[in-house]
C-alpha positions as CSV (number, residue, x, y, z in Angstrom):
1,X,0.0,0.0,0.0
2,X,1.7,3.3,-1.0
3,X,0.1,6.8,0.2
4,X,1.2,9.8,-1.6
5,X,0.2,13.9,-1.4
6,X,-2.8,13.7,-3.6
7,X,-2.8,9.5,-4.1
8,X,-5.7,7.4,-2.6
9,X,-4.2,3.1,-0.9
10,X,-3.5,1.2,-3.3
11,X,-4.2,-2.9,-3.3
12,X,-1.3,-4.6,-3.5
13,X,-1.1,-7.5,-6.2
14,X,2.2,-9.5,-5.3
15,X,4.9,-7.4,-4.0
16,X,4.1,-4.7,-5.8
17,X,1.9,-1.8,-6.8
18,X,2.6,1.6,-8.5
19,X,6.6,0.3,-8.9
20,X,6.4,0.6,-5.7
21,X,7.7,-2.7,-4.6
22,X,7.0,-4.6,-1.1
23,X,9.2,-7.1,0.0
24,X,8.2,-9.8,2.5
25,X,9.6,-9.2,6.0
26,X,10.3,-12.6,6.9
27,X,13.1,-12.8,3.7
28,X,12.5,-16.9,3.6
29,X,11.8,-16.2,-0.2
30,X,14.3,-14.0,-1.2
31,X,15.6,-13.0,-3.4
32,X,12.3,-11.8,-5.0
33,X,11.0,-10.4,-8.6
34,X,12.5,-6.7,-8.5
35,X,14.0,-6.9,-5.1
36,X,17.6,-5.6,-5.2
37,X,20.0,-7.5,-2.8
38,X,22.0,-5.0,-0.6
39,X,24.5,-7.3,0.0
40,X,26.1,-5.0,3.2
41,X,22.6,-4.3,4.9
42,X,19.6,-6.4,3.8
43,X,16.8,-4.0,5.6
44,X,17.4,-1.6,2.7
45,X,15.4,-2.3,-0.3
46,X,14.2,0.3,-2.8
47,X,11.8,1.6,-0.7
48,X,14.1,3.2,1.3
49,X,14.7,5.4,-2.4
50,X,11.9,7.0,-1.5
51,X,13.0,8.5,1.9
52,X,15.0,11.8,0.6
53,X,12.0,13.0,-1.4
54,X,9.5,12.0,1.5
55,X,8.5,14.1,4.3
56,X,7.1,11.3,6.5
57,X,8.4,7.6,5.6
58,X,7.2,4.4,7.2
59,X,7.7,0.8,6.8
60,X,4.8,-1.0,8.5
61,X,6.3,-4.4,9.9
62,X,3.0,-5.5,12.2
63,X,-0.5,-4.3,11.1
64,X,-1.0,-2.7,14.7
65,X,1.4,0.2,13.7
66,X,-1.0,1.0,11.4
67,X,-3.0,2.9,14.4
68,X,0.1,5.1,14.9
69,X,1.6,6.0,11.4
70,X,-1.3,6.2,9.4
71,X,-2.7,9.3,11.1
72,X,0.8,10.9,11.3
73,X,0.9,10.6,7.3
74,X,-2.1,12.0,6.7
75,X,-0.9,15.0,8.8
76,X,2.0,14.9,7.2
77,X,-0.1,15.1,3.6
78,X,-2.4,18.3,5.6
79,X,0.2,20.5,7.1
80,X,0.5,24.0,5.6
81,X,4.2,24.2,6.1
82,X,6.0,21.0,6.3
83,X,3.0,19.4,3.3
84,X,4.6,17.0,1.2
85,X,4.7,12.9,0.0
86,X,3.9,10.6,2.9
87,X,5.0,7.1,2.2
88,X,3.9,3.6,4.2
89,X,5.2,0.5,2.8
90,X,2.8,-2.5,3.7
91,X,5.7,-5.6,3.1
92,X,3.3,-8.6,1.5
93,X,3.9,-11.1,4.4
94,X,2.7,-8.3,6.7
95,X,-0.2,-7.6,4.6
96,X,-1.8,-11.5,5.8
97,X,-1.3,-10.7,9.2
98,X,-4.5,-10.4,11.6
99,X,-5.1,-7.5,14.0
100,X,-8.0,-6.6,15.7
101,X,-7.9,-2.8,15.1
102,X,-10.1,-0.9,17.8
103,X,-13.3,0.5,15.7
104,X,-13.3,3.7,16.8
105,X,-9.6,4.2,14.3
106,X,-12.3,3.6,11.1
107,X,-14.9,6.2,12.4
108,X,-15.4,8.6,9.6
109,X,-13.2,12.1,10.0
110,X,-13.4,15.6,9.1
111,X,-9.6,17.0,8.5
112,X,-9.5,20.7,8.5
113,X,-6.4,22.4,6.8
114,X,-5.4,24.8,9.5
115,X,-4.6,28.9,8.8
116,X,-1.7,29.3,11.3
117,X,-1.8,33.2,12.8
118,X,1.7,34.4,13.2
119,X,3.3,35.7,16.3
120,X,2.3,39.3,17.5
121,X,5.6,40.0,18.1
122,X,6.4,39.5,14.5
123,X,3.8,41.0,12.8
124,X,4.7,44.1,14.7
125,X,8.2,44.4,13.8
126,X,7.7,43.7,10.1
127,X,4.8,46.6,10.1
128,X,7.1,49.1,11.8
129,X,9.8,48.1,8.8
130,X,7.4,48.4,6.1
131,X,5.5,51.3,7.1
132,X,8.6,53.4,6.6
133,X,8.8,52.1,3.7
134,X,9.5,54.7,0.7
135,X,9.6,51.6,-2.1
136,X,7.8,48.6,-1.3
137,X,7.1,46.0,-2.9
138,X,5.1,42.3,-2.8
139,X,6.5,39.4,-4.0
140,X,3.8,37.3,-4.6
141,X,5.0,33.1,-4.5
142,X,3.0,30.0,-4.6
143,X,1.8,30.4,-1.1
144,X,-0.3,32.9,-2.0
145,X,-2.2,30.2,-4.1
146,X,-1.7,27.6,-1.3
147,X,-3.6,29.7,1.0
148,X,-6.3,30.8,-1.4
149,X,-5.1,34.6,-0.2
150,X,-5.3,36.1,-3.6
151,X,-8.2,38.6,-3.1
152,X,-6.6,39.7,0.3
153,X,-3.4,40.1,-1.6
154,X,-5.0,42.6,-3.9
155,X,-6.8,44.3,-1.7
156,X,-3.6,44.6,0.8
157,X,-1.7,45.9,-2.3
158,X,-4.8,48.5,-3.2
159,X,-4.9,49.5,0.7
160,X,-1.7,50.5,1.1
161,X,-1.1,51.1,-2.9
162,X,2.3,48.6,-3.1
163,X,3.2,46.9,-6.4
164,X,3.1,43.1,-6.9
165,X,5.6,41.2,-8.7
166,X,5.0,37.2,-9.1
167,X,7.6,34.4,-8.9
168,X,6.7,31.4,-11.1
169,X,5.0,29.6,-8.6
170,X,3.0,32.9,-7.5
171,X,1.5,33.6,-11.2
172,X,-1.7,34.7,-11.7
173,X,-2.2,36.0,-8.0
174,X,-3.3,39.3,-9.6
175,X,-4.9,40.0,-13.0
176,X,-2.5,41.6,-15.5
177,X,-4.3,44.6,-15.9
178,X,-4.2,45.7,-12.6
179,X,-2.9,49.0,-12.0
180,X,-0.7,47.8,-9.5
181,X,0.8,44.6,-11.3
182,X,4.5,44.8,-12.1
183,X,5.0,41.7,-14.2
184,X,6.9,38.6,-13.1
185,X,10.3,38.5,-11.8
186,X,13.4,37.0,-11.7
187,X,15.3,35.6,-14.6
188,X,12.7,34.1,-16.5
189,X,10.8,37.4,-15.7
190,X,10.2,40.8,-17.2
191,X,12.3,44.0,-17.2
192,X,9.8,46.1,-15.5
193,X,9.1,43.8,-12.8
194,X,12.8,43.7,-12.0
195,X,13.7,46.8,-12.3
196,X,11.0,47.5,-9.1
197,X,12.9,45.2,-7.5
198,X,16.0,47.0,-7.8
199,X,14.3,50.3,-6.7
200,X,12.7,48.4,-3.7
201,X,13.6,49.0,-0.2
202,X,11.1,46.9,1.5
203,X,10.6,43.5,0.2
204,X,7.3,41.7,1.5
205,X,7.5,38.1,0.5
206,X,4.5,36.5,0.3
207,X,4.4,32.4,0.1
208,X,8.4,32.0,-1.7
209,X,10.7,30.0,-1.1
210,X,12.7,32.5,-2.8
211,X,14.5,30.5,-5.3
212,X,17.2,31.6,-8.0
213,X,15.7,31.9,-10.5
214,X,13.2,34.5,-8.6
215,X,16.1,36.6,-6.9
216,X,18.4,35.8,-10.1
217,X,21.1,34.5,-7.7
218,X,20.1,37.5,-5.0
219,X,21.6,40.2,-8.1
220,X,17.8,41.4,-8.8
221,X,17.0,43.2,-5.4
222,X,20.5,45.9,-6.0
223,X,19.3,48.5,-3.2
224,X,22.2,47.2,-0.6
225,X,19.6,49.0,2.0
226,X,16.4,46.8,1.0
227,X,14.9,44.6,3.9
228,X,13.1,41.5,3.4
229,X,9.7,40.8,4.9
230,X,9.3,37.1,4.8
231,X,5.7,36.0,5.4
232,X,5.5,32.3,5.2
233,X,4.0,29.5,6.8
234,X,7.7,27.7,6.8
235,X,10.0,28.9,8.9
236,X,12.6,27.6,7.1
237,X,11.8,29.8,4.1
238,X,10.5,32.7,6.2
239,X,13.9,33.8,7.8
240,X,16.0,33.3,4.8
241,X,18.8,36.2,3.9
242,X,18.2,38.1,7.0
243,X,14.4,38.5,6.6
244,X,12.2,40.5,9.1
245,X,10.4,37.0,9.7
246,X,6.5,36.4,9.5
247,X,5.5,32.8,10.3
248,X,2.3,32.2,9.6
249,X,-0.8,31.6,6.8
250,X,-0.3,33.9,4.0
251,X,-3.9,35.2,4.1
252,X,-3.9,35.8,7.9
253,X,-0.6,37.1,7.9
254,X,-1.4,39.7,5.3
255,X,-4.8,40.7,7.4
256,X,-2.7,40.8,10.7
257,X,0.3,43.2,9.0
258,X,-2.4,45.5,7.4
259,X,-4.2,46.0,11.0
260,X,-1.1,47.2,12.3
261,X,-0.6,49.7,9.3
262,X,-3.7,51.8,10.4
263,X,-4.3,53.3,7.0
264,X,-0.4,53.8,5.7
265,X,0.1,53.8,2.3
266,X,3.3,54.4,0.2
267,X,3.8,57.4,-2.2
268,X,1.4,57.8,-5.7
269,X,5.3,58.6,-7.1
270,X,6.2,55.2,-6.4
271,X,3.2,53.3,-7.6
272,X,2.9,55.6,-11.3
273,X,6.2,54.1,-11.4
274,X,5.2,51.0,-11.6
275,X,2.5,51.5,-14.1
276,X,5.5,53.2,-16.3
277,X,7.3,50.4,-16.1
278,X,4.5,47.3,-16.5
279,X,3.3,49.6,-20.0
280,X,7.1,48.9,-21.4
281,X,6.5,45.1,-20.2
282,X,3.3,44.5,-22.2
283,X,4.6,46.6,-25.2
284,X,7.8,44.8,-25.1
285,X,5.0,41.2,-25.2
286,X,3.2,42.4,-27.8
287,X,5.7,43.2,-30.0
288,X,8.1,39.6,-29.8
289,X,4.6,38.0,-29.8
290,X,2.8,39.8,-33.3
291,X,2.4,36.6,-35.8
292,X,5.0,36.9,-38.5
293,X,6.2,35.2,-41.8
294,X,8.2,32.6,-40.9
295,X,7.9,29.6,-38.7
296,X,6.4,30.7,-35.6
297,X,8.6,31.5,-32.6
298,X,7.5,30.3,-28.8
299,X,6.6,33.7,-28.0
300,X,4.2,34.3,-31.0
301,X,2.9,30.5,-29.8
302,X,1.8,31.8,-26.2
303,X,1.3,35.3,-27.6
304,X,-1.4,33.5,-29.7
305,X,-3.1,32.1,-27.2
306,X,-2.8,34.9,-25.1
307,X,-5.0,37.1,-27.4
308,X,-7.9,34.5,-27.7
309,X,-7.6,33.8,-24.3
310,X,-11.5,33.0,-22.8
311,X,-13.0,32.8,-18.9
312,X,-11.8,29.8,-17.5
313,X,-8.8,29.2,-19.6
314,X,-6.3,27.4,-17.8
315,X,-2.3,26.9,-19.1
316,X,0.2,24.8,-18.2
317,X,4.1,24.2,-18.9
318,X,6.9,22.9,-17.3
319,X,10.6,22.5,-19.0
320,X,12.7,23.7,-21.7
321,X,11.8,27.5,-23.0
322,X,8.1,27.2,-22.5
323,X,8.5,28.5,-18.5
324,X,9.8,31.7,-19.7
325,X,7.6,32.5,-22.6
326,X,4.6,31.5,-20.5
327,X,5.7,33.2,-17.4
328,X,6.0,36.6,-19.6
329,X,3.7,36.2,-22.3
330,X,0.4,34.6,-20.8
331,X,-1.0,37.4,-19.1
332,X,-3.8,36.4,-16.8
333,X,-6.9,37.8,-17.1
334,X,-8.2,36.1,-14.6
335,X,-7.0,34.7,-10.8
336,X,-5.4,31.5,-10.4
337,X,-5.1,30.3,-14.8
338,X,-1.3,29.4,-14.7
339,X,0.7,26.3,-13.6
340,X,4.4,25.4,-14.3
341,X,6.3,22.9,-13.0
342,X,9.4,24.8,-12.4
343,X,10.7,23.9,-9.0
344,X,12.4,20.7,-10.8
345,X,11.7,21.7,-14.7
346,X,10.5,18.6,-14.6
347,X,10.1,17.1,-18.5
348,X,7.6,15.3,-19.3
349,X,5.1,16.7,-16.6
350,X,3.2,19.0,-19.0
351,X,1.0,16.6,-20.6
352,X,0.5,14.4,-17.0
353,X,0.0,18.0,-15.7
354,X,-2.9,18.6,-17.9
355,X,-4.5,15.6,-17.4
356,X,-4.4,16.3,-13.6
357,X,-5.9,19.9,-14.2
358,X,-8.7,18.5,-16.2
359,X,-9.5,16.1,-13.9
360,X,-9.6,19.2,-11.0
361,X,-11.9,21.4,-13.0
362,X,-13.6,19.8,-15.9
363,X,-15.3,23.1,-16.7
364,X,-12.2,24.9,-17.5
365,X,-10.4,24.3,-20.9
366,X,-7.0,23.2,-19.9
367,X,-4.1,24.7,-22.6
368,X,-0.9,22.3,-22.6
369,X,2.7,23.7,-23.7
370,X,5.5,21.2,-24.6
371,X,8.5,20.4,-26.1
372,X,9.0,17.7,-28.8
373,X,11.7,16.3,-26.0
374,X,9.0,16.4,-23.2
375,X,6.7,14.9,-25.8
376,X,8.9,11.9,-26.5
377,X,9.6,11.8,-22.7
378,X,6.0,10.8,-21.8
379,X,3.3,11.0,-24.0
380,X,1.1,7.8,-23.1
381,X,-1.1,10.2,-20.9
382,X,-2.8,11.0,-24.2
383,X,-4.2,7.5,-24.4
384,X,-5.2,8.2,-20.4
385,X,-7.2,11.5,-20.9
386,X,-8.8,9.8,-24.1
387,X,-9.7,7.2,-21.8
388,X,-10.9,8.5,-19.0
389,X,-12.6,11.7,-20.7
390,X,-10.6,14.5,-20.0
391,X,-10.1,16.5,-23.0
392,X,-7.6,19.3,-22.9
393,X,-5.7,21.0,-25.9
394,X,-2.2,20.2,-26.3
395,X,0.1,22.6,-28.1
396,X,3.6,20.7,-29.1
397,X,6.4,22.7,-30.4
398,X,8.8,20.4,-32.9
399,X,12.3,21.8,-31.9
400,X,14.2,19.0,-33.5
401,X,16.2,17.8,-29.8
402,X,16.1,19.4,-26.7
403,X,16.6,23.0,-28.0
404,X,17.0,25.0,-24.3
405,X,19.8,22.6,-23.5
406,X,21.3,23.3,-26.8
407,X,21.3,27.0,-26.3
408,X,23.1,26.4,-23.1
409,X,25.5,24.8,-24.3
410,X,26.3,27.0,-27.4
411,X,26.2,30.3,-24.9
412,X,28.9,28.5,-22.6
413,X,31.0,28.8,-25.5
414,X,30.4,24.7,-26.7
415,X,29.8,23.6,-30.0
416,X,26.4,22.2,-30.8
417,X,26.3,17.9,-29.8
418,X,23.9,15.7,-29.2
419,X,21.2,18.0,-28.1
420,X,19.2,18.7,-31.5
421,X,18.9,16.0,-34.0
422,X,20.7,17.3,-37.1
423,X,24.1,17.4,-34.2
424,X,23.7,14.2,-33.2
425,X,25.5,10.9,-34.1
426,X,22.4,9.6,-35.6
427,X,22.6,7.4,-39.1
428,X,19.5,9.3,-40.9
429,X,17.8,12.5,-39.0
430,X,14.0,11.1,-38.7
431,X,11.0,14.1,-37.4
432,X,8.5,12.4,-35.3
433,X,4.7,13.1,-36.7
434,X,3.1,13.9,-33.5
435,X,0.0,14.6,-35.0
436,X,0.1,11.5,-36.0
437,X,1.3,10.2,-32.2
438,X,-1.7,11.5,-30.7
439,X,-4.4,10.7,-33.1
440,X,-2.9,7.3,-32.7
441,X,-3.7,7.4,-29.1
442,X,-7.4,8.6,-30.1
């Protein structure tokens, strides 16, 4: 039996289920199918693989520790700051074992996500930093989504008139055409968003983990005098580079900071900056977006859907040089449209990715963007969504190889190998018809 982040129990057959493979405890008949043989310690197995990318891990060697670990991984699976994979191994021997579990363990219920208020202490501190505050700015990450604090977000940023940049993860927090949105940042971000973020002198940092490609290695945020205001419910991520920490529930963190501020907001010179700025952003958009002549670039892809964009339109990318083209060039026109896998630029995710969103909200038309190397990686989820239903539009760009990684390794100074097609040591160069891939999968 396996339990992961958004997986139901899964009946074993054999040793095994999901590749996720249950050895018998008693090891009379080993070696099994699959088992590798750790010929220095034979309690590992390959279950133990998953412990690094786990946050609560469990083998289950008598049914009666059931009573004790199974709660802890479902609050494991619940908790707003330390959320994450929880795995229990059932070994197969164990799984024929009897134990009269008490009844009351199978009565049904209710688990309630909970909004953790930060410390008074803290909120207090970071409202006397930001309310003298001449350049503020919110950086809006993917706790803001976590906590469904978007329309406090806005309306904090409209009370106390502070522009808001998004990180990746944080997109679509605030429409585009908000008078206060700055763009996204970092180094898949825009100019105008990080040229605030030079300016700024008080950070607020709303649900990020603060990442490098948001901070652009900590170069983007040049005033040597800026403080950072981390409100998160992690602690780990809340007192990163010498923030003002905020630990705490995005939403009720950005209710408690506002009460404190008892009407402050920063200067009309400051926010008419930002609107100077975002206008260069979305000029900047429409121009490397405008269909042309030739083959179309990934910018005038997304720039294409971006102008027939409807109510309910949801995107989703992951790897390669869709993040960045979708990061600048969707621009939401509604809360809450965007998802990219970028914490791992994971390939092949987009198309399992859009799957998953279809199956979330089958109302909303789900928008794929991938790579032909994504496509190749792990495409059989277009037989699933046939299958099960969930249709969602797909939008494959043919870059011959794995194109990104190319222009890395050209702009280190390389030469071009083994990364697109026509530079590989390949006997004839063969195109995949992936028109023909997916209409083979119905």
């Amino acid at each position: 039996m396996t339990y992961g982040a958004c997986s139901a129990p899964t009946q074993l057959s054999s040793h095994y289920a999901q590749g996720v493979f249950i050895f018998p405890v008693s090891r009379i008949p080993d070696p099994v199918l699959q088992q590798v043989e750790h010929f220095d310690d034979p309690s590992t197995t390959v279950n133990d693989g998953f412990r690094p990318v786990a946050r609560y891990w469990d083998r289950i060697m008598r049914p009666e520790q059931l009573v004790h670990s199974l709660p802890q991984a479902i609050a494991t699976m619940l908790d707003p700051a330390d959320c994450g994979p929880a795995f229990l191994g059932l070994p197969q021997d164990v799984q024929a074992e009897a134990f009269d579990f008490p009844s009351v363990f199978f009565e049904p219920r209710i688990h309630e996500i909970v909004r953790p208020r930060p410390d008074t202490g803290q909120l207090d501190r970071a409202s006397a930093v930001l309310s003298k505050a001449a350049a503020p700015l919110i950086v809006a990450g993917g706790g803001v989504h976590y906590s469904f604090a978007e329309a406090e977000l806005v309306a904090f940023a409209e009370r106390h008139n502070i522009p808001i940049v998004e990180t990746m993860a944080g997109k679509a927090s605030i429409v585009a055409a908000h008078r206060l949105y700055g763009g996204p940042l970092g180094v898949t971000g825009s100019e105008s968003a990080n040229n605030l973020a030079a300016a700024a002198d008080v950070v607020l940092s709303v649900g990020s983990r603060l990442g490098d490609f948001t901070t652009a290695s900590w170069t983007v945020f040049k005033n040597k005098a800026a403080t950072i205001i981390g409100l998160n419910a992690a602690r780990f991520d809340a007192v990163k580079h010498r923030s003002v920490p905020v630990v705490g529930d995005a939403r009720e963190g950005l209710i408690g900071l506002s009460s404190r501020l008892h009407g402050w907001r920063s200067g009309d010179d400051w926010s008419e900056r930002a609107m100077t700025e975002v206008a260069g952003y979305h000029a900047y958009i429409d121009k490397i977006a405008a269909p042309g002549d030739d083959l179309p670039t990934y910018a005038q892809v997304v720039g294409a859907v971006d102008r027939h964009q409807r109510p309910g339109d949801y995107v989703v990318a992951a790897a390669g040089g869709f993040p960045g083209e979708v990061n600048n060039g969707w621009r939401a026109q509604e809360i809450n449209s965007f998802d990219c896998e970028y914490g791992f630029s994971c390939m092949g995710y987009e198309i399992a990715g859009g799957w998953g969103a279809k199956m979330a909200m089958p109302d909303r038309e789900v928008i794929v963007f991938v790579g032909d190397g994504s496509t190749m990686m792990l495409n059989s989820d277009f037989y699933s969504s046939v299958l099960s239903g969930h249709k969602m539009i797909v939008i494959i760009c043919d870059n011959g190889g794995f194109a990104v990684i190319n222009r890395l390794q050209v702009n280190q100074g390389g030469a071009p190998f083994n990364n697109l097609i026509a530079d590989s040591r390949i006997v004839e160069e063969v195109r995949a018809d992936f028109a023909a891939l997916a209409a083979a999968q119905g």
